[in-house]
Every structure is written in C-alpha cells, then in structure tokens.
Wavefront OBJ file of the C-alpha trace (Angstrom):
o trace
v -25.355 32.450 1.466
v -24.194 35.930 1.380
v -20.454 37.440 0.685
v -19.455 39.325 3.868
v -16.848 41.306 2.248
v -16.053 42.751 -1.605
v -12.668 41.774 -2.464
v -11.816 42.509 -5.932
v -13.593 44.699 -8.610
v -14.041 42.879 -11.845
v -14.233 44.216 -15.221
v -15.833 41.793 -16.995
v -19.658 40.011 -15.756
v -20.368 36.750 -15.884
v -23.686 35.331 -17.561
v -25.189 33.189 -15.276
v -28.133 30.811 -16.831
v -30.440 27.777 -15.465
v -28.240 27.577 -12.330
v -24.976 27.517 -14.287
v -22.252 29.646 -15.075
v -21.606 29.985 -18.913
v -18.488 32.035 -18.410
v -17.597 31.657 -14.827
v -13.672 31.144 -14.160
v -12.800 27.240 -14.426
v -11.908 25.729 -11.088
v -10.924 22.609 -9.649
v -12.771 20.012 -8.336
v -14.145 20.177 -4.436
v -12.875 16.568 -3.886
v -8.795 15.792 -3.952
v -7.805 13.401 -5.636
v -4.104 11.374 -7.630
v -4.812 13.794 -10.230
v -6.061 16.991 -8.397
v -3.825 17.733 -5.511
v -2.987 20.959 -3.409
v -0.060 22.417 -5.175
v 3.210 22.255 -3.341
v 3.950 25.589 -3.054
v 0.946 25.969 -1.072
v 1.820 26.313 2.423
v 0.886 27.336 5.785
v 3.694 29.825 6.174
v 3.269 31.261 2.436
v -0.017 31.906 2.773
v -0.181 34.026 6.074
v 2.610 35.845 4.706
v 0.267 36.206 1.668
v -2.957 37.928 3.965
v -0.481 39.953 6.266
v 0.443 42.115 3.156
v -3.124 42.884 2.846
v -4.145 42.685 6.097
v -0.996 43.796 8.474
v -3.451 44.374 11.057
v -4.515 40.609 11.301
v -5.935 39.486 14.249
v -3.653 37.337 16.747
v -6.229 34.261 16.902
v -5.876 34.222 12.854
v -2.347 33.895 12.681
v -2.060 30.453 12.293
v -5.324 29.607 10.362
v -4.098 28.635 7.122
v -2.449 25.361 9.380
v -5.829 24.796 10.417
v -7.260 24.432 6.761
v -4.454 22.480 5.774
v -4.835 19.605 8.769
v -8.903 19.543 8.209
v -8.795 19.946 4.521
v -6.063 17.264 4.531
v -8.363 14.974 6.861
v -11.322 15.973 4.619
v -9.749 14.957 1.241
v -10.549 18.372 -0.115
v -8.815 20.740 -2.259
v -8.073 23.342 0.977
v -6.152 25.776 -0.790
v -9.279 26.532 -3.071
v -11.417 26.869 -0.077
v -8.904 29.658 1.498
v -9.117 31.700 -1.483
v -12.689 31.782 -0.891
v -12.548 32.591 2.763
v -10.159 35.591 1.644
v -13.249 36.425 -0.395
v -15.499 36.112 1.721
v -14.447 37.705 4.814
v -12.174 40.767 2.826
v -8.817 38.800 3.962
v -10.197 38.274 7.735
v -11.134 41.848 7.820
v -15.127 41.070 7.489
v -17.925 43.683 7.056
v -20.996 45.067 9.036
v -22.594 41.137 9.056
v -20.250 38.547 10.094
v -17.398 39.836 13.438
v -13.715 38.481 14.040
v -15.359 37.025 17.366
v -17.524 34.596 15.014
v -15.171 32.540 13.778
v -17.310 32.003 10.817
v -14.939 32.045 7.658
v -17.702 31.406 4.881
v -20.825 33.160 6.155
v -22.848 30.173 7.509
v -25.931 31.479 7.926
v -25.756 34.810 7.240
v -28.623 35.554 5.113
v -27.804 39.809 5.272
v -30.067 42.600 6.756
v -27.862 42.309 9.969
v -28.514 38.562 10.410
v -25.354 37.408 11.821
v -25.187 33.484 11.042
v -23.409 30.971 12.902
v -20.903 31.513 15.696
v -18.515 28.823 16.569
v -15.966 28.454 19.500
v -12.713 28.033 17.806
v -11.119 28.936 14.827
v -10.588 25.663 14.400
v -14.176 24.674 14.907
v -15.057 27.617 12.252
v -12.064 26.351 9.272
v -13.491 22.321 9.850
v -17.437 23.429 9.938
v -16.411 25.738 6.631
v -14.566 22.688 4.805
v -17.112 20.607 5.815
v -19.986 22.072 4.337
v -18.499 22.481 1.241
v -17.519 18.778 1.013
v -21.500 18.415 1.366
v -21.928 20.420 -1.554
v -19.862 17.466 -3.542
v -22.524 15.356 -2.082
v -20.647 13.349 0.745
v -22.587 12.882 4.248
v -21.453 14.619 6.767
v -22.003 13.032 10.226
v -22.318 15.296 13.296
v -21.415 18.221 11.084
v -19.967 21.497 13.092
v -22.305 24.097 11.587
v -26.374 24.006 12.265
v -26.619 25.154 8.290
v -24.864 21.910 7.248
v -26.990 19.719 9.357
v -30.060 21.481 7.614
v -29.501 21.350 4.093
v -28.485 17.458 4.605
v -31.732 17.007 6.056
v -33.893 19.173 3.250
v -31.841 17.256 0.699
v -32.022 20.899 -1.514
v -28.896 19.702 -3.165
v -29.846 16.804 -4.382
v -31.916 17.564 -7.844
v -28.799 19.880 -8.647
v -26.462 17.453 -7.804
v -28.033 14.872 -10.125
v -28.345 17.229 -12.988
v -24.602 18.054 -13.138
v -23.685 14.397 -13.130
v -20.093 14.645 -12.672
v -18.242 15.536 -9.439
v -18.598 18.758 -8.449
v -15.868 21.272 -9.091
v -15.748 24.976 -7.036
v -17.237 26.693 -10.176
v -20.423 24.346 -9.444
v -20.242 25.479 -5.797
v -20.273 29.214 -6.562
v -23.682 29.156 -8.589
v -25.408 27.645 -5.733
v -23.369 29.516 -2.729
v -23.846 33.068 -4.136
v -26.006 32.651 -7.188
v -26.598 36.422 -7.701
v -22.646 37.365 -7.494
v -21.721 36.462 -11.248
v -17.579 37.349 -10.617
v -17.903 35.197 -7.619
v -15.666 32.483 -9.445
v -14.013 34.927 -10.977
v -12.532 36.175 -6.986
v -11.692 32.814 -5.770
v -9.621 32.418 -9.223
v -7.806 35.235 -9.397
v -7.280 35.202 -5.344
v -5.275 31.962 -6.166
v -3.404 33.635 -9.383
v -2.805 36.236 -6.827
v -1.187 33.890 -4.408
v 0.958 32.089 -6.999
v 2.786 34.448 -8.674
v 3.422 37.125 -5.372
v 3.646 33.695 -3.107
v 4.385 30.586 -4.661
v 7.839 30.995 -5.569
v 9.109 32.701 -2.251
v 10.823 31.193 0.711
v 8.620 29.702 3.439
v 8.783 31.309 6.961
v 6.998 28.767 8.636
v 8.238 25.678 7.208
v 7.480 23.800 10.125
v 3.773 24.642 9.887
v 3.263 21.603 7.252
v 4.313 18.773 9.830
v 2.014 20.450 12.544
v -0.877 20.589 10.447
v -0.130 16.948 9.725
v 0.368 16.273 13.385
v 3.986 14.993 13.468
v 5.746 18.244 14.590
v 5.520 16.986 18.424
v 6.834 13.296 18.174
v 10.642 14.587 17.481
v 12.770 17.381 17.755
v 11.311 19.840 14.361
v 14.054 19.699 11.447
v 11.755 21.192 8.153
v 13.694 22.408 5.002
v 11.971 25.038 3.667
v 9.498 23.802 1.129
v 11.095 24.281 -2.865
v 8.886 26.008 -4.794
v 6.922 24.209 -7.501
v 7.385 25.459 -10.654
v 8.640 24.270 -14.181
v 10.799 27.327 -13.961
v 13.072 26.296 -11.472
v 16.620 25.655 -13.216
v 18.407 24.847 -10.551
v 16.525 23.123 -7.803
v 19.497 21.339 -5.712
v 21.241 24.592 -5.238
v 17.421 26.186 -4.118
v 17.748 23.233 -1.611
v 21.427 24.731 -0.658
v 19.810 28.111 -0.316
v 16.374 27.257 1.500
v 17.062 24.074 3.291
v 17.741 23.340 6.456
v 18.301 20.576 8.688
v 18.542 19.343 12.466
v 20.031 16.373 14.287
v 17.417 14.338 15.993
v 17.491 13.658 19.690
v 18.571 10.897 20.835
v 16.451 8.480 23.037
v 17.216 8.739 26.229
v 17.368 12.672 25.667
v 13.569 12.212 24.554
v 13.196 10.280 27.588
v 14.493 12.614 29.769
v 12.459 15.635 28.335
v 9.064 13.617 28.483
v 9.802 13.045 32.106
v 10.810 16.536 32.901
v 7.936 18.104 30.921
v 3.925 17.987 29.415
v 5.408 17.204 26.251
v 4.220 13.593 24.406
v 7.032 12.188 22.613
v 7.775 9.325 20.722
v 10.987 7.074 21.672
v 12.120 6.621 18.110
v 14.979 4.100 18.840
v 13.540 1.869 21.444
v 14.599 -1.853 21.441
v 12.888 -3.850 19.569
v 12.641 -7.759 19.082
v 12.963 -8.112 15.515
v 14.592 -6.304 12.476
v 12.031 -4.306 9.781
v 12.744 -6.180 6.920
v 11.391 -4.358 3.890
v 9.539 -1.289 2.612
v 7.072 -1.954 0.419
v 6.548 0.864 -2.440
v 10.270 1.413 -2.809
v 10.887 3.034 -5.782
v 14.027 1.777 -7.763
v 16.719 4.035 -9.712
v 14.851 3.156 -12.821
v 11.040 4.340 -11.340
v 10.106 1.020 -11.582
v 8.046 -0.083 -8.640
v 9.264 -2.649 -6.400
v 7.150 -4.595 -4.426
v 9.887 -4.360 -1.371
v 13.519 -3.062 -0.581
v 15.445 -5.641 1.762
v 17.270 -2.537 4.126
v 20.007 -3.204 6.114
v 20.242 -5.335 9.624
v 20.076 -3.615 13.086
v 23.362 -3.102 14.556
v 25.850 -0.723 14.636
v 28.016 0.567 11.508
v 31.334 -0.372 10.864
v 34.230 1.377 9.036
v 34.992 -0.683 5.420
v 38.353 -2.125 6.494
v 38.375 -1.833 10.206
v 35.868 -5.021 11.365
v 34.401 -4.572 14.571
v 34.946 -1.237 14.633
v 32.094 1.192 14.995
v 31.804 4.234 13.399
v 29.492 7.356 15.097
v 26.444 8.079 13.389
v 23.561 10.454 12.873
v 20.329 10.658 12.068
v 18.785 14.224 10.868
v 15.170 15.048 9.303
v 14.457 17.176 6.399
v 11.533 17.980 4.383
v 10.224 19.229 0.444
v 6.545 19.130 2.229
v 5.590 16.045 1.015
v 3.986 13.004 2.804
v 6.387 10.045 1.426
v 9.931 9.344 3.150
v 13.195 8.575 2.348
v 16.364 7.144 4.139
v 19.546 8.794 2.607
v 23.056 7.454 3.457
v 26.207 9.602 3.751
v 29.934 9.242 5.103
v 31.311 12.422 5.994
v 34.588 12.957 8.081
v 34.057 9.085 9.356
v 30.737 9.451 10.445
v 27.449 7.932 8.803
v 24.879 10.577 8.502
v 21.257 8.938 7.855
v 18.752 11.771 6.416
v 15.172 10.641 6.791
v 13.987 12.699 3.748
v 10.233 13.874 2.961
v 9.065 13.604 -0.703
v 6.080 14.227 -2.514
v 4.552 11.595 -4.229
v 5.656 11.654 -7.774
v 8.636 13.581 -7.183
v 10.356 11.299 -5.121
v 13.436 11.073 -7.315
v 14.267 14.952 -8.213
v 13.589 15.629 -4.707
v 16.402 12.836 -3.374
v 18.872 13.744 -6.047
v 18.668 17.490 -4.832
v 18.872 16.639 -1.289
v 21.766 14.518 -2.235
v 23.457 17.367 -4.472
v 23.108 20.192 -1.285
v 23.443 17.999 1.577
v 24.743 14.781 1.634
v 27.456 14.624 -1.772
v 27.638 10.681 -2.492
v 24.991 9.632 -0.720
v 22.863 6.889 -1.237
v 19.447 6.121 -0.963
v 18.660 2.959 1.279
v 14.944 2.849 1.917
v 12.121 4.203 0.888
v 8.753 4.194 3.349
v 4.856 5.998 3.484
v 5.599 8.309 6.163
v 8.273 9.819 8.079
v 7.080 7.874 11.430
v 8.086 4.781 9.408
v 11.214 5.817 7.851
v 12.486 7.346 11.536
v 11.891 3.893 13.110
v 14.040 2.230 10.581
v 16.839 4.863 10.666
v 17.545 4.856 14.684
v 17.917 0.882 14.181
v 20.204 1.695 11.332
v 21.858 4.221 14.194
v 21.316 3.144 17.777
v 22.740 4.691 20.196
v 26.690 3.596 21.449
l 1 2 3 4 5 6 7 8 9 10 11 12 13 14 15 16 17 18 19 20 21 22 23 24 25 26 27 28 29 30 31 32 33 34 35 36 37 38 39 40 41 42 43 44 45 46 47 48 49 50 51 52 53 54 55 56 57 58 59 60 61 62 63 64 65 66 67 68 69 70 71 72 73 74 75 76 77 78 79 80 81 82 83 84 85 86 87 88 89 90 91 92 93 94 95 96 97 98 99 100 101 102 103 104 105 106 107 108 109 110 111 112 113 114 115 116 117 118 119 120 121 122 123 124 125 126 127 128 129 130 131 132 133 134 135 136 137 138 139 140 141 142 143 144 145 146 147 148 149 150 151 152 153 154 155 156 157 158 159 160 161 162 163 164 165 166 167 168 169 170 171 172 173 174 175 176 177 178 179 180 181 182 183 184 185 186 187 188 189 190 191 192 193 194 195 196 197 198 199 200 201 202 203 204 205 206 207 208 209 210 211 212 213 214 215 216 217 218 219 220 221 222 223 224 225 226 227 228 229 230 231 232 233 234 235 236 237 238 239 240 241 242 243 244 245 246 247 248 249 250 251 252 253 254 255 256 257 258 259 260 261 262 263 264 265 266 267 268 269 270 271 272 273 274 275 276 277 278 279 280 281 282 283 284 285 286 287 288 289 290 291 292 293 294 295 296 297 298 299 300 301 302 303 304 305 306 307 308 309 310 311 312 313 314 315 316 317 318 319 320 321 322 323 324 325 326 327 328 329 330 331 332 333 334 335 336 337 338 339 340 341 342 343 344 345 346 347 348 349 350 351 352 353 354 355 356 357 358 359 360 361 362 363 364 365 366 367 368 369 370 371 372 373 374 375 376 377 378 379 380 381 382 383 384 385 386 387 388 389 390 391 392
C-alpha cells in the first residue's frame, strides 16, 4: 500500500522497529465495540462540511460519502470515523495525486503499488467506501466473504497477516494497521490522529447541516416523513445542553396513515403504514430504563385507544405524534399536554445517555412531559405511539 496524497507535514518522526511503532500516535481499536464507539459528534453532515473547507472544489459524486461510511462502517461494526480520517489522508481530502483518479472510486489505494500503477477501480462510491472498510476489518483478522476489492480477496487467501496478527495478540487497533499499510511512512499515525483532532475541535462542536444524513445512513429516513433535531454536540463542556436542544433542534409532525397511503399510491416511494390496525395491544418494552437507571426487565405502556381529557369521560382529545433525534439508535416515547392536545415525541437517544438526552428534550420541547416507553429503535417506538394516537 502506497499514500496517494501528502496531507500534513510533521515535525517530529516516528521510530519504527520489528514491524511496530515505538512512538506512533495511539489510536483506537479497528473493531467497535460497548466501550469504543464512534463519537457522537461525528456525523455525516459535520464531516462534509469538514472536507469542503479544504476542498471547496469537491467533486459532486463525493458529496454525500461520509453517509456512505457511516451505513457500511455501521453494518461492519467498525470504528468508521477513524477510517475517514485516513481516507482524507490518503487521497489529500478527495483531491488524490498523479496515481489513484476521482473516477476510481478507490478511497484507500487498493492496489496501488506507485510507479503509475493505478490499483483497483470500483463502480460506485459506495462500492469503493464498503471494499475500503472492508479490508481494513480483515486487517483485525475477521473473514471477509465475497469481499469488494480483488486485494482483499488476495491477502485472505496468502494468509500474510496471519504471523503478525498472532504476534500482537490483542485486537488490533489503527496504530497496528498503519505499520503494516504504509510501513515506510513513520507520521502515518501521526495524520490519521491529528486529521481527527482536526475534525473535533473545528467540527465537533458546530451545528449539523445535514442532520437527516444519520437516519439515511441507517436506512430509516424513507419509512416516514424526516423530523431530525440537529445532533448536540458531545462534549463535557456543554453547560447548558437543553437550551442547545432549544437552539439546534427541530421537529416535524408525522403523517398520518392514510396520507402515507395516499403518497405510496401516487408515487415510487416505499413507505411504512405506521398506524395500521392491529389485533392486539404491545404490551411492554423490554430494556426500559427507570427514573432511577435501574434496568427494568419491561414497562407495561398504555392500552390502544383514543385519549381522553382528565374530567371529561368519553371525550377525546386530538393528538400528535412528532419525531426527533440526538443521533442515537435507542427510542423514547415522551408525553405532553399542550393547549388540550396530547403531543407524543418518539425521541432518539444514545445508549448511555438516554436520561440527559430525555430531560433536555423535555426542558426545550415538551415542558411537563413525561416519559412513557422506552424501545431499541425508532421503528418500534413509532408503532407504539400511532396506537397511543390513532387516527379520529
């Protein structure tokens, strides 16, 4: 493997030795895990805002690629954002060199070996972010079946990797990858770090312009009508993070049924009918998590009908349901009464910060609100709230 394009000039060298780095910048692990996640700041729309100030002159097919590393390196289980950096590095922020083209679609120099060879060419930009990801999840020393790129099949096959792999005897992090993937570029870690540190203190605490991006790369943004708040940005730093949902958020009413209905029959569009009849009532969520953080093993939610004003029996009050998002994969179902109508928020959390997350959407949006059920995904959570607000 060869670096298409310098990115950075480094002061300092790094001493490589035997194969490994001595001094080589510390970076994550190739493999996601609880413990090693994407940070949530990291986003689609941050980080094409993040190449366009170094590359205005991006090319159109690019302008979306960072959702493309973000739905494979999702599907992958790999830490994505680590692998952009390193595309950045590698092609000089999509600008490339006298090897690799823009028409290539090859973000990591797959077979370039320099002296004008080329490397691989794939048909997609999609095709060239998955084939990328995947080879470097080979590196960590998973099998990849039917890989995209010819130079993943091949090293699989020669098994090259596997000595190295034994001697390290731990999983494999992204400094590991860079002694084997450039071995005679000794800053090599060095670029991919300071890429990121790059990222995070222009990016990571800016508003998102593409919000929306993170439920298309996760493949939900066509089953309802798109409602993303803007992602809040992730730092220890942030004093005041229900009035940054205030600022940032935002929020639309979902469509009803029978206006889904009537789109999917008046256009190519799949969607899901949310609030369908159905024969019996969703009794419980399991994984709820209680005011305390103790975990339940269930939360008994409310039975299908329609609400009813406190004091006026048998009378129905209107209702809403709206979608909002912090970026994370976990939902929850907030309650709120405002001007005599029940507004149900299906909520997106991330895993860990379920309860800061609520309490800020509560404090911006929905003032004495409660939470009334707590579910895995937003696909789940939207089922439950039309049957919580079925149509009149």
């Amino acid at each position: 493997m060869r670096r298409v394009g310098a990115v950075l000039i480094l002061a300092a060298a790094v001493a490589v030795a035997g194969g490994t780095a001595a001094q080589a910048a510390k970076l994550p692990q190739i493999q996601a895990t609880a413990s090693n996640t994407v940070p949530t700041c990291v986003t689609p729309g941050r980080l094409m805002e993040f190449i366009k100030k170094r590359n205005p002159n991006l090319a159109d097919k690019f302008s979306k690629i960072a959702v493309d590393y973000m739905r494979h390196g999702e599907a992958l289980k790999i830490r994505w954002d680590q692998a952009f950096y390193q595309m950045l590095v590698e092609t000089n922020y999509l600008k490339y060199g006298k090897d690799v083209s823009v028409g290539q679609n090859n973000f990591a120099g797959l077979g370039a070996t320099g002296g004008g060879e080329p490397g691989e060419r794939f048909a997609t930009v999609s095709d060239g972010v998955k084939a990328h990801l995947q080879h470097i999840l080979m590196y960590a020393g998973v099998t990849i079946d039917n890989p995209v790129a010819e130079r993943t099949r091949k090293v699989q096959e020669w098994g090259i990797l596997d000595k190295w792999r034994a001697r390290i005897g731990r999983p494999l992090t992204f400094t590991d990858l860079t002694t084997k993937w450039s071995p005679g570029d000794r800053g090599y870690s060095r670029d991919i770090k300071v890429t990121g540190e790059r990222y995070f203190k222009q990016l990571c605490n800016a508003r998102d312009p593409h919000p929306e991006w993170i439920a298309e790369a996760r493949g939900t943004g066509g089953t309802i009508t798109q409602a993303v708040a803007a992602n809040a940005a992730d730092s220890a730093g942030n004093r005041n993070f229900a009035r940054e949902a205030v600022v940032r958020g935002k929020r639309e009413k979902v469509k009803s049924a029978s206006a889904l209905g009537a789109q999917t029959a008046s256009s190519s569009m799949s969607f899901k009918v949310l609030n369908s009849k159905q024969g019996s009532n969703a009794g419980a969520a399991s994984g709820a998590t209680g005011a305390s953080g103790t975990q339940k093993t269930a939360m008994v939610l409310p039975k299908t009908g329609a609400p009813t004003a406190p004091g006026n029996a048998g009378k129905k009050l209107k209702c809403n349901v709206f979608t909002a998002s912090y970026g994370g994969q976990k939902a929850m179902i907030i309650k709120a009464v405002s001007n005599g109508v029940i507004n149900y928020t299906v909520l997106d959390v991330n895993a860990g910060k379920e309860k800061r997350e609520t309490q800020a959407y509560i404090a911006a949006y929905a003032k004495g609100g409660k939470t009334v059920g707590a579910f895995a995904n937003q696909a789940q959570a939207l089922d439950q709230a039309f049957k919580l607000c079925p149509e009149n």
